[in-house]
C-alpha positions in Angstrom: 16.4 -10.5 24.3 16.2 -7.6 21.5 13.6 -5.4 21.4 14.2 -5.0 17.7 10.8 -4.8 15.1 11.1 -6.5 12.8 13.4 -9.1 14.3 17.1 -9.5 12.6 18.1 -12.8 11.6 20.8 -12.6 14.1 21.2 -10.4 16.8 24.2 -11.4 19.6 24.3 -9.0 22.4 27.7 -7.9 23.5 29.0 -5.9 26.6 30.0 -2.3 26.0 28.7 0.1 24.2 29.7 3.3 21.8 28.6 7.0 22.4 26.4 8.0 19.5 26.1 12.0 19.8 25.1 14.3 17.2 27.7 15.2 14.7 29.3 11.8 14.8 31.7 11.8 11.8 30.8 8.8 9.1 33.4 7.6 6.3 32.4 5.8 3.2 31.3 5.2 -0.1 29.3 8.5 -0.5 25.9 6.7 -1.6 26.0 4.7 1.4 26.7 7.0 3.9 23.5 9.3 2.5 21.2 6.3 2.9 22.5 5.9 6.6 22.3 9.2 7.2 18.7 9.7 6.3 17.6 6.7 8.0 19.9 9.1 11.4 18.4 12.4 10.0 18.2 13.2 14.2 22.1 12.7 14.4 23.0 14.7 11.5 25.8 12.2 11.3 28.9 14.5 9.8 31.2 12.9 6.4 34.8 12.4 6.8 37.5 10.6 5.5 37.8 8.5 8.6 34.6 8.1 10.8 33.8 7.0 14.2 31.3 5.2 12.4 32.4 3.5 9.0 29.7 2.4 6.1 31.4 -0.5 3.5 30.3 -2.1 0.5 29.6 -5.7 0.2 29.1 -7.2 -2.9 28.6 -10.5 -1.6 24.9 -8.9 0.1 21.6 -9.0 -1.3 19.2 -6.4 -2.1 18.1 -4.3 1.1 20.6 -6.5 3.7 23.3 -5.3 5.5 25.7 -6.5 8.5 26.2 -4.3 12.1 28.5 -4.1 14.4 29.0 -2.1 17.5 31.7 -2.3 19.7 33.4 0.6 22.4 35.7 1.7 19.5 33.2 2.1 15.9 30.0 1.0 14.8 30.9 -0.7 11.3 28.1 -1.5 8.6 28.2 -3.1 6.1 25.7 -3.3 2.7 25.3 -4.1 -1.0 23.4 -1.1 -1.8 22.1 2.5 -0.3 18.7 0.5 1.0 21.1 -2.1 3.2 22.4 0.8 4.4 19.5 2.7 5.0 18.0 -0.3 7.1 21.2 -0.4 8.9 20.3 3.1 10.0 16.9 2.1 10.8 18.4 -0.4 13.4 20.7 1.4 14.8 18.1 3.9 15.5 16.1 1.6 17.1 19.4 0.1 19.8 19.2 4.4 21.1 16.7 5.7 23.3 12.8 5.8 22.4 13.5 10.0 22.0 15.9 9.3 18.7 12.7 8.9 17.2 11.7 12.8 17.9 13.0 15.6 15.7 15.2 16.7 18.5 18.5 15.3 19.0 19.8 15.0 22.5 23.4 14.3 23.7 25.0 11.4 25.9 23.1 8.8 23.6 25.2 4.9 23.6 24.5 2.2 21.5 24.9 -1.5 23.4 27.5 -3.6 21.6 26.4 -6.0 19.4 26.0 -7.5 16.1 23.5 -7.7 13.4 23.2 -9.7 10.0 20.0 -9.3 8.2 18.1 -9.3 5.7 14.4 -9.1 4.3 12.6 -12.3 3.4 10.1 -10.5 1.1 11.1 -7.8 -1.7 7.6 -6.0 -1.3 6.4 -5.0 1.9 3.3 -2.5 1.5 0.9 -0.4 2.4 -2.1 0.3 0.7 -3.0 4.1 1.2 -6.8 4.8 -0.3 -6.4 8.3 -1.0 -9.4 8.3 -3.5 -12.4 8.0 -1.0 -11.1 10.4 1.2 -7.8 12.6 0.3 -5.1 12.7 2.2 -3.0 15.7 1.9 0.6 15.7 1.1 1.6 15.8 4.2 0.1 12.3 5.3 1.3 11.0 2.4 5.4 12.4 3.8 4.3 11.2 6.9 3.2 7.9 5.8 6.4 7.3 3.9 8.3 8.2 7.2 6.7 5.6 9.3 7.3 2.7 6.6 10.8 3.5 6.3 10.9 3.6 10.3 9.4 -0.4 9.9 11.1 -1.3 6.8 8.8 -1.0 4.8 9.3 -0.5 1.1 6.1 -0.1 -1.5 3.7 2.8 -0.9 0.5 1.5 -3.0 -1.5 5.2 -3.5 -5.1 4.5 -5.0 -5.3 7.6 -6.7 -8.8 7.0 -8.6 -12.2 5.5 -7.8 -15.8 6.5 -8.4 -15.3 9.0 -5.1 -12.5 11.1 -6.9 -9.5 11.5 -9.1 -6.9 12.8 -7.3 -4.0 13.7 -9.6 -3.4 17.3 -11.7 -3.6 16.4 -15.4 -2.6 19.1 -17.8 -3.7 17.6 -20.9 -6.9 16.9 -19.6 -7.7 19.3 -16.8 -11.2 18.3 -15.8 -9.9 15.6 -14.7 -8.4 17.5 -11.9 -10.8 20.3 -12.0 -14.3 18.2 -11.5 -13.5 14.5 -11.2 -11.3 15.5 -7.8 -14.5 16.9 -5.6 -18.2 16.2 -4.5 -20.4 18.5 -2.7 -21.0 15.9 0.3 -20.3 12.3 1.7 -21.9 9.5 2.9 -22.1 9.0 7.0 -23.1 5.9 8.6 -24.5 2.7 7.5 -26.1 1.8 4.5 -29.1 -0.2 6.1 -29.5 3.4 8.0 -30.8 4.8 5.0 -29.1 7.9 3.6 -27.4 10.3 5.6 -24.9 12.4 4.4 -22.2 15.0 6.2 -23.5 17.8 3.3 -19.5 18.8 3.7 -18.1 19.3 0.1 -14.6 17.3 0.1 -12.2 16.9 -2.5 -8.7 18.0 -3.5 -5.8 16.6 -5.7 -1.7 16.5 -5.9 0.2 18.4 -8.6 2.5 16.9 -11.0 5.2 18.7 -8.8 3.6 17.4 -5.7 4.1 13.7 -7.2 7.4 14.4 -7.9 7.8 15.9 -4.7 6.4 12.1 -3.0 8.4 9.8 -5.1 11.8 11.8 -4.5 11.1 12.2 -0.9 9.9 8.0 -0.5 13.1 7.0 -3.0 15.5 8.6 -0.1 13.8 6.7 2.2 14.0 3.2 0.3 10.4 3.1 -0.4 8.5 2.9 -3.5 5.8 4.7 -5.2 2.9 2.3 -6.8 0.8 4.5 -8.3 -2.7 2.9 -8.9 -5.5 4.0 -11.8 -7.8 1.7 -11.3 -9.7 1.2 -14.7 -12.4 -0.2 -16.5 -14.6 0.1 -13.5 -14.7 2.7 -10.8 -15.0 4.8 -13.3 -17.9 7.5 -12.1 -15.4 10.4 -11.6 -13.3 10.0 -14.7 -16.9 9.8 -16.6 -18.0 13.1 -14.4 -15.3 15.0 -16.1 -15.5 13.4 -19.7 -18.7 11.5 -20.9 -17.2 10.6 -23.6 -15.6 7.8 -22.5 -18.5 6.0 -20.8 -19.1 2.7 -22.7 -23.1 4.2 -22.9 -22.0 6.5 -25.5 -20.1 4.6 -27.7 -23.1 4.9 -30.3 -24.0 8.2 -30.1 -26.3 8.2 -27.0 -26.5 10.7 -24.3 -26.7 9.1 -21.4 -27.5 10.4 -17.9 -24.3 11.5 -16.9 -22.9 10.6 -14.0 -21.4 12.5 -11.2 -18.6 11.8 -8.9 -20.1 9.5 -6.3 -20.9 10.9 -2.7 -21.7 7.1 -1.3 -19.7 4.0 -1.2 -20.5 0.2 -2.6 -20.1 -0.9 -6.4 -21.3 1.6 -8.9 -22.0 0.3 -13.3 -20.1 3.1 -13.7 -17.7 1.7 -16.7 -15.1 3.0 -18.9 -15.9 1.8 -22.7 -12.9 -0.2 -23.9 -12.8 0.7 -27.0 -8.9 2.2 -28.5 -10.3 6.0 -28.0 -10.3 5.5 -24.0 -6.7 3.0 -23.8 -5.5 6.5 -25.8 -6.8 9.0 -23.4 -5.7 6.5 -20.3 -1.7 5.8 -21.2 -1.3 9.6 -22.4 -2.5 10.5 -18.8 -0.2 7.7 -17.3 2.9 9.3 -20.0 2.2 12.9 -17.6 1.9 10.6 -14.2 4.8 8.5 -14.8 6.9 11.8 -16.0 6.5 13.5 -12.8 6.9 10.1 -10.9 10.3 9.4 -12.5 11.5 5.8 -12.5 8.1 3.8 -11.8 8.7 -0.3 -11.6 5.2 -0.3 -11.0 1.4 0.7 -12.0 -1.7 -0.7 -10.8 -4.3 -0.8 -13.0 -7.2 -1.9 -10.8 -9.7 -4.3 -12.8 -12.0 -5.2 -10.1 -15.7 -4.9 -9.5 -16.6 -3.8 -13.0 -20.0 -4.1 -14.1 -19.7 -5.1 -17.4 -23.6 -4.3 -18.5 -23.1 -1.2 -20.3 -20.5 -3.2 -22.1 -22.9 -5.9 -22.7 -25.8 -3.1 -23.9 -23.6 -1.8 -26.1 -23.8 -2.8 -30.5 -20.3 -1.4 -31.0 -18.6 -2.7 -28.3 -20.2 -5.9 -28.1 -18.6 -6.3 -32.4 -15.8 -4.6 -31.2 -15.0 -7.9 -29.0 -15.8 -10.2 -32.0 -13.7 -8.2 -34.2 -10.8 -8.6 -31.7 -12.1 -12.8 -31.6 -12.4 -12.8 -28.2 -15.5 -15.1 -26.8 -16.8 -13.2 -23.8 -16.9 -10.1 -22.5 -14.7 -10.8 -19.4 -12.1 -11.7 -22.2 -12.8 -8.2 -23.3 -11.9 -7.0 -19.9 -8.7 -8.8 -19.4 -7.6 -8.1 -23.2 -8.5 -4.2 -21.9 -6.1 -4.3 -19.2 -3.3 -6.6 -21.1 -3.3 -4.1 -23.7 -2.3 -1.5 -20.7 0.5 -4.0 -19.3 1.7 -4.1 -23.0 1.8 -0.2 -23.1 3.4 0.3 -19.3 5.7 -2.4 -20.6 7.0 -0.5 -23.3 7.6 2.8 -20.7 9.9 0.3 -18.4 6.7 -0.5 -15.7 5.3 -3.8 -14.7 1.5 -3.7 -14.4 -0.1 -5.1 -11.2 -3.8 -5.6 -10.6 -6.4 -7.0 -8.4 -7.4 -10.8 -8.9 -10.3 -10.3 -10.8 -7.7 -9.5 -13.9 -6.5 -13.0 -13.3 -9.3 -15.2 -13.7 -9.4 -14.8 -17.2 -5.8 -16.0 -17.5 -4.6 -13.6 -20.1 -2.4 -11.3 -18.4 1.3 -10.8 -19.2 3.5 -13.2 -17.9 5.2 -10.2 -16.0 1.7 -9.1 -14.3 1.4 -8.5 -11.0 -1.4 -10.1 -9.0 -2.8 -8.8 -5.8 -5.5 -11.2 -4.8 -7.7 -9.5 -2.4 -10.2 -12.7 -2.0 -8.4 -15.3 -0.6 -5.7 -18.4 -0.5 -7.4 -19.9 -2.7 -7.2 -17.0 -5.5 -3.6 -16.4 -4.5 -2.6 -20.0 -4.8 -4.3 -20.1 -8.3 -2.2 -16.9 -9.2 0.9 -18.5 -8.5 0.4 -21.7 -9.8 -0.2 -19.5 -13.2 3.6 -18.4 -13.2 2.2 -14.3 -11.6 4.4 -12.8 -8.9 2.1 -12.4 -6.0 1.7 -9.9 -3.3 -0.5 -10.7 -1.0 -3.2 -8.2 0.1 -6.9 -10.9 1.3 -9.4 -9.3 3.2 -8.5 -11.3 6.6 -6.5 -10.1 8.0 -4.8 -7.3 5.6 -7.8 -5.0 5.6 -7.3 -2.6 8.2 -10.7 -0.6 7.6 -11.9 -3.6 9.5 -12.4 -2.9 13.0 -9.4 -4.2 15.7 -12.5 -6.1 17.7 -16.0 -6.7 17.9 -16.7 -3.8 20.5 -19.2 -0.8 20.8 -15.9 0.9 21.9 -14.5 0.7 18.7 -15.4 3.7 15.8 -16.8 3.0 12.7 -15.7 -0.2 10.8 -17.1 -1.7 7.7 -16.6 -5.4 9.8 -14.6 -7.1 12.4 -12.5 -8.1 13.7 -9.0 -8.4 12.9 -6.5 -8.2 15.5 -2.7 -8.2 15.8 -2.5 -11.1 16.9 -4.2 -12.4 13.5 -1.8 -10.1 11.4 1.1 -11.7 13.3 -0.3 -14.8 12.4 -0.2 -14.2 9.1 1.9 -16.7 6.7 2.1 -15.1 2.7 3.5 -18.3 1.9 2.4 -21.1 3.3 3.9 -24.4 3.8 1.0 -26.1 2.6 2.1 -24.7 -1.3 4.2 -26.0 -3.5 7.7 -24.6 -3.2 7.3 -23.2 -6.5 4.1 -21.8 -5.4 6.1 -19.7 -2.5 8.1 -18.6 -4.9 5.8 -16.8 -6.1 4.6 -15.1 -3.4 7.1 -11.3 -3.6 5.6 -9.8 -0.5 2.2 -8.8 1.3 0.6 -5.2 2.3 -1.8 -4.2 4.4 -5.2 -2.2 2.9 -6.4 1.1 4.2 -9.8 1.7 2.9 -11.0 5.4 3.6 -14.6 5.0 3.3 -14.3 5.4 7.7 -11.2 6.9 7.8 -11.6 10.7 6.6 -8.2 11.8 8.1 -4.7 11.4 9.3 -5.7 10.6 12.6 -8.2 8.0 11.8 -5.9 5.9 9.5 -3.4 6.4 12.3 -5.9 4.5 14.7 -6.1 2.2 12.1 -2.3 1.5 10.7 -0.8 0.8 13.7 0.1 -1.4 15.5 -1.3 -3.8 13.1 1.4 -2.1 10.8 3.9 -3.0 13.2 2.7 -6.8 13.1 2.9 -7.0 9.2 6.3 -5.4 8.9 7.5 -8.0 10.9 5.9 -10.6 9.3 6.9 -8.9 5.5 10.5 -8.8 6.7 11.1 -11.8 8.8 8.7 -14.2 7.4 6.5 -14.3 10.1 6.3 -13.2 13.7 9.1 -13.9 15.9 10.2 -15.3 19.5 9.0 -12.4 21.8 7.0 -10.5 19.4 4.0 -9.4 21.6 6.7 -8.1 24.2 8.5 -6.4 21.4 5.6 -4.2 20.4 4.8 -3.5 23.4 8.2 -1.7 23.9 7.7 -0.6 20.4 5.0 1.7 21.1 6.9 4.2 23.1 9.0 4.6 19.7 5.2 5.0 18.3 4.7 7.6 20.9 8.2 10.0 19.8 7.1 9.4 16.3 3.7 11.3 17.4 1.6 8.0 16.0 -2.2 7.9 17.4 -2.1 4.3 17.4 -5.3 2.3 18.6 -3.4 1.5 22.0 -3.3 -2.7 22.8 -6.1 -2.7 25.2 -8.3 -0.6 23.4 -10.0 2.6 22.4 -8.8 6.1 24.2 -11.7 8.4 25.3 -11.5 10.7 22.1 -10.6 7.6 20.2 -14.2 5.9 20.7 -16.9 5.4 18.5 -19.2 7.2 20.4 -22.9 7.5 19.9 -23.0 9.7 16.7 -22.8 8.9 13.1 -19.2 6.7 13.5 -20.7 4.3 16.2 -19.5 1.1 15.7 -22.3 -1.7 15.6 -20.5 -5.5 16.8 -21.8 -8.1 14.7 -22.9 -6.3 11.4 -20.2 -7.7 8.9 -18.1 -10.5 10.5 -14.5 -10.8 8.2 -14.8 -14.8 8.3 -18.3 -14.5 6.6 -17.0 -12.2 4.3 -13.9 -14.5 3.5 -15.9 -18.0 2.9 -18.9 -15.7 0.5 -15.6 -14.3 -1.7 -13.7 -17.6 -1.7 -16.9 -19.0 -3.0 -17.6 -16.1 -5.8 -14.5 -17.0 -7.2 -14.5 -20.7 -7.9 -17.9 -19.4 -9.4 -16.1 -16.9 -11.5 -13.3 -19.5 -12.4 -16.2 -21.6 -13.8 -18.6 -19.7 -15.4 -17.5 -16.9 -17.6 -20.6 -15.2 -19.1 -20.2 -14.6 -23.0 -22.2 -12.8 -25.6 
């Protein structure tokens, strides 16, 4: 049996095999050949007119898929476009030794004959990288993109804003970037501890050349950049660098201002929605999306916003009636269909959280990520959206791998591999135009508990691993647990500090400081069943005024 992740659709062994040393020559059409030589980078695979191994196009092939072949004489691929190819690459490099997945090439390397024909079942497989909370410098950011190309994974989701920080240089509004992107300490701990704080000041923020840097470095490696600025609420940090949007000013009062947030939870921190802040918001997106390049995709957030300040406030309350809308959740979904209407007209679909759904006035084109639940998802498609699913259980990977002392601070437990392998984003139980719907899943890394690299490593993977297979294949297949197994010594070249299978190593334990874990405290089922049951509620009772 393979010891491919993800599994192909069809993988026959054959005997033989093909040397595959550095400087192997390569011969095809030229964009091909560069996705299958990035996916080889180690080889440094050399272009000729007639290669040892030979890269084709295949019309007939969908988006991403590809066909291999190895035999004594040639590996031949096959692909319909430079991410086939890429993948191709990706499987190749996992047929060679466990070191092809250092920086080091060695010699004497063989491929075992066989052949390959695959493709993936979903077009978006993600990950969710919460850079907001706690920033993650470019360099985890590379490095992220380098292990979802390594699993076939395709959409990089970067939460760039939240009431914690703003995280991208803005030129035409620099205090953005200048105050919105750092706070003197952050939160430690538990809430029902009672404040504690680390009195470390944290920040920092990517330049415009630094995005441009990401998206060109993720697009070689088939991957995507979703860029998320997640609006009305959240807003603490954008209304720390400019008051003047907060929807408490918008009659001339002077609020107390706010600062950018050094604790976690739901702040009434709220942008007003008025035309003055939509202007300020798609001119920042116009200098995003220019350093970006080509963007498919923006998310726009909509969730947890406390609408109060909204509700307190004369102008924007007549505002909504000007406008005719009857509530002002309608205000709220009109605020962020007015942004899908503008990212539209710049060539990006919008995508948001399911709270932007309820209301039922998106675009047609609107992507929904439903965060809460089946049931929210179902509804979502049933609507016509494109979904992606992202619910709490068991694509929330701040949530602890079990319900253990062992394990470092977690805002729950427990989701385990096993219940990420589990996983089914379109279930047979839906309609088949339902599944239809359904474009992909991604897994969530909240940083509230993860302030570096090495923490969302412990985190990621090899939960990661489970959900790439389960993005590609459609679910988890024959011999999966015995794949990953093998897997991880591919983990180990890569230099991943995954959260080994049977648990915590010494420095990787929660210990008895401020990241002890506490078993028991916030149980994912719980938090499932109280969300599913919120949102019937919301579907039903839509406050006006």
């Amino acid at each position: 049996m393979t010891d491919l992740l993800p599994l192909p659709a069809v993988f026959e062994p054959a005997s033989g095999s093909f040397a595959l040393s550095p400087g192997t020559s390569v011969s095809g059409p030229a964009e091909l050949v560069d996705g299958l030589r990035s996916a080889l980078a180690v080889l440094d695979l050399r272009p000729a007119e007639a290669g040892a191994v030979v890269v084709e196009r295949d019309a007939s092939l969908g988006a991403e898929a590809y066909r291999l072949e190895v035999t004594a004489a040639e590996v031949r691929i096959a692909a319909g476009d430079r991410a086939g190819a890429f993948y191709a690459g990706q499987t190749l490099r996992q047929l060679l030794p466990d070191a092809a997945f250092r920086t080091v090439a060695q010699a004497g390397w063989t491929v075992p004959s066989c052949r390959v024909e695959d493709a993936p079942r979903f077009s978006w497989r993600g990950v969710h990288l919460d850079v907001a909370r706690h920033f993650m410098p470019k360099r985890e950011v590379l490095r992220m993109v380098d292990l979802m190309a390594a699993h076939k994974l395709n959409r990089l989701h970067l939460h760039l804003v939240d009431d914690q920080g703003w995280r991208v240089e803005s030129r035409i509004a620099p205090r953005l970037h200048e105050v919105a992107s750092h706070r003197p300490r952050t939160a430690t701990g538990r809430r029902e501890d009672g404040p504690a704080f680390d009195e470390v000041p944290h920040g920092g923020y990517y330049t415009l050349d630094d995005l441009a840097e990401i998206a060109s470095y993720a697009r070689a490696r088939a991957v995507t950049i979703v860029p998320e600025i997640d609006v009305p609420g959240h807003a603490s940090a954008i209304l720390a660098a400019y008051p003047a949007l907060d929807a408490r000013a918008t009659d001339g009062r002077e609020p107390e201002p706010f600062t950018v947030l050094d604790r976690w939870g739901i702040s009434p921190a709220i942008l007003s929605p008025l035309p003055p802040t939509v202007d300020f918001l798609i001119a920042v997106i116009d200098e995003m999306l220019g350093a970006l390049g080509e963007t498919p995709y923006v998310h726009v957030g909509g969730d947890e916003c406390v609408l109060d300040d909204w509700a307190a406030a004369p102008e924007i309350v007549a505002y909504r009636r000007e406008l005719g809308l009857e509530s002002l959740s309608d205000l709220h979904a009109w605020f962020l269909r007015r942004l899908a209407d503008l990212l539209a007209e710049r060539g990006s679909r919008a995508v948001v959280w399911d709270e932007a759904f309820v209301s039922g006035m998106l675009r047609p084109d609107t992507i929904v990520m439903p965060w809460r639940g089946p049931g929210v998802a179902r509804r979502a498609a049933e609507a016509g959206h494109d979904v992606v699913q992202t619910p709490v259980f068991p694509l929330y990977f701040d949530y602890a791998e079990a319900a253990s002392e062992e394990e470092p601070l977690a805002i729950g437990e427990a989701i385990t591999v096993s219940d990420v392998a589990a996983f089914d984003p379109a279930p047979e139980s839906w309609t088949a135009g339902q599944r239809e719907r359904v474009v992909g899943a991604q897994f969530q890394l909240w940083t509230e508990r993860l302030p570096d690299g090495r923490a969302v490593d412990y985190r990621a993977w090899p939960r990661g691993c489970a959900l790439a297979e389960v993005a590609w294949s459609g679910a988890a297949g024959p011999g999966f647990a015995a794949r990953l197994e093998r897997h991880l010594g591919r983990l180990d070249a890569l230099g991943v500090e995954y959260r080994p299978l049977t648990g915590p190593r010494p420095w990787q334990l929660g210990g008895a400081g401020h990241r002890r874990h506490r078993p028991g405290a916030v149980k994912v089922e719980e938090v499932m069943k109280r969300l599913e049951e919120l949102t019937h509620l919301a579907d039903s009772t839509r406050p006006s005024m």
